[in-house]
N, C-alpha and C positions, 0 to 999 in steps of 0.2 A: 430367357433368363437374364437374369441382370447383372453384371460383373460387377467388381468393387468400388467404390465411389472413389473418383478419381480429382486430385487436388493442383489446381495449376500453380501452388507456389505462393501466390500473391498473399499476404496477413490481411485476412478480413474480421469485419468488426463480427459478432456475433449477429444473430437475426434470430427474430419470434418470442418461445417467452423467457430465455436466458436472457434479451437486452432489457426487457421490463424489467425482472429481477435483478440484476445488475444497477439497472438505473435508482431504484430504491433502492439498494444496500447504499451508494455512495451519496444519494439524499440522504439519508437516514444517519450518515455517517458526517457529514458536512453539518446536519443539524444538533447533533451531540456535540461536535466540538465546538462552534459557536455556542453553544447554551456554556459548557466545560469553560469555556474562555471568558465568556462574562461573568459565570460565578466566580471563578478566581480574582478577575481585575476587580470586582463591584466587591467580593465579601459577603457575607449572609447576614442578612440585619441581625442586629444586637451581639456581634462577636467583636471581640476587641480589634482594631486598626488602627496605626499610627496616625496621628493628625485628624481623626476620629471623635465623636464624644465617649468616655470610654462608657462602655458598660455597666448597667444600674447595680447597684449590691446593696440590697434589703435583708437583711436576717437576722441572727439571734447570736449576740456574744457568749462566750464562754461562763461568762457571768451572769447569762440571763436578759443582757438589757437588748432593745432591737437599736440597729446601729443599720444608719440610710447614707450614701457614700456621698446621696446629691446634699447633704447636709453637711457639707465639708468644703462649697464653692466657695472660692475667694482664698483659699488655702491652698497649699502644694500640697499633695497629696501620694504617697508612696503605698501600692497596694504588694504585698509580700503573703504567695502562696508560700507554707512549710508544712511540715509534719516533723514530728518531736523523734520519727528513728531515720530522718535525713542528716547525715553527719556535715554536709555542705550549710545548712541550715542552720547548725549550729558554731559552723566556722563565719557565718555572715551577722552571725545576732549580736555582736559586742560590735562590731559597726554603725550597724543601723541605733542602737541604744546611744554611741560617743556624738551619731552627726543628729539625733532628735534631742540631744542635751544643749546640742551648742545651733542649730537652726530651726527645734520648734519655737523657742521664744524670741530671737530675731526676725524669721521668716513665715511664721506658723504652720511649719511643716507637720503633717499629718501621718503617722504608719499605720496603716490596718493590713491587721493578720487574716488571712485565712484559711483554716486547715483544712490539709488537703489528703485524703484517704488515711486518716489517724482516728484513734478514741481520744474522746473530750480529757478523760481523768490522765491519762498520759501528757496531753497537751499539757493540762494546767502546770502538772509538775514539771513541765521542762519549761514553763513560764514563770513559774515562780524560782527557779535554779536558777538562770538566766537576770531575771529581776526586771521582766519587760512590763514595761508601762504604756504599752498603747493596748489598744482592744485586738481581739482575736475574733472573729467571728464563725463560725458551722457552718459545711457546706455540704450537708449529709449524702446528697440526691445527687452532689458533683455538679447541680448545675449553674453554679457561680464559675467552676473552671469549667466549666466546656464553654461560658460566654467569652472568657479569656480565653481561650484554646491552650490551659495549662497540659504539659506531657506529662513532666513530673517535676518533684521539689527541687529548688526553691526556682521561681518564675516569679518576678519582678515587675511592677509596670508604675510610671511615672506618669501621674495627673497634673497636670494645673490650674487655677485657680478659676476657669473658664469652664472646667469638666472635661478637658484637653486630653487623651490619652498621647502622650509628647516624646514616650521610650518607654522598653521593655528589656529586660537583662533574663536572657533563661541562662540558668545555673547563678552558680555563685557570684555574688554582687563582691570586687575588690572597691579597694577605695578608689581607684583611678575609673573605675566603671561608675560608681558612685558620682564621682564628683561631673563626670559629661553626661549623666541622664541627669542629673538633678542641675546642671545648668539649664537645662530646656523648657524646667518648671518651676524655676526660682521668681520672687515677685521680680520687675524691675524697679 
């Protein structure tokens, strides 16, 4: 008969098919984070990134008309996700309204809207309260904000005249936030 298996002490590596196994979990684990690592540093194509081209917005305004964002090159460009029962949104619109009065016709600064988990007939009315004059475009399917990676209202992003995505402001845009993203995409 055979007594208990007897252990001289020494930490040995494992043997037979717990090292197989072993060896594949930490392959298998060195190759997710490498992949994890690059998708982060690199980005997923067409998602917004600073110093980036930003992301295409093809769709359909509030009004009906279709409105193309790469038809706005050569222009500064301010894209502003909101919805009409975001109260931050509504603390930022008499801003954006004071600096596209006094730098769309020096600069030809551009605002497009885009709403972001709201109904259209809600929007209009807190556009026509407001007394905003730039277009608003639909994003029904959300997927204009998942190419910006919006979380929620109001998320911000500064174009230049290049197609430059140049700054992004999530939450409310002050004026001193205002005035250092829109240096970055002002003509010179």
């Amino acid at each position: 008969m055979l007594g208990a298996p007897q252990h001289d002490g020494d930490a040995h590596d494992p043997v037979g098919p717990t090292t197989n196994h072993v060896t594949h979990l930490r392959t298998l684990a060195a190759g997710l984070l490498a992949v994890t690592l690059l998708t982060a540093a690199c980005g997923r194509a067409n998602e917004a990134q600073t110093d980036q081209a930003a992301p295409s917005i093809e769709a359909t305004t509030l009004d009906g008309l279709s409105l193309d964002l790469a038809s706005y090159r050569g222009r500064p460009v301010i894209v502003n996700f909101w919805a009409s029962w975001c109260q931050p949104c509504r603390e930022e619109f008499p801003l954006f309204q004071e600096r596209l009065a006094t730098l769309g016709p020096r600069d030809g600064l551009v605002v497009i809207g885009v709403l972001y988990k709201d109904q259209a007939d809600l929007a209009a009315k807190f556009l026509d309260e407001f007394g905003a004059s730039w277009p608003t475009v639909l994003d029904p399917d959300g997927s204009i904000a998942a190419k910006y990676r919006v979380v929620a209202p109001p998320q911000t992003y500064f174009i230049d005249g290049d197609g430059i995505l140049r700054g992004m402001q999530i939450g409310q845009v002050q004026p001193e936030d205002f005035d250092t993203q829109y240096a970055k995409i002002a003509p010179q």
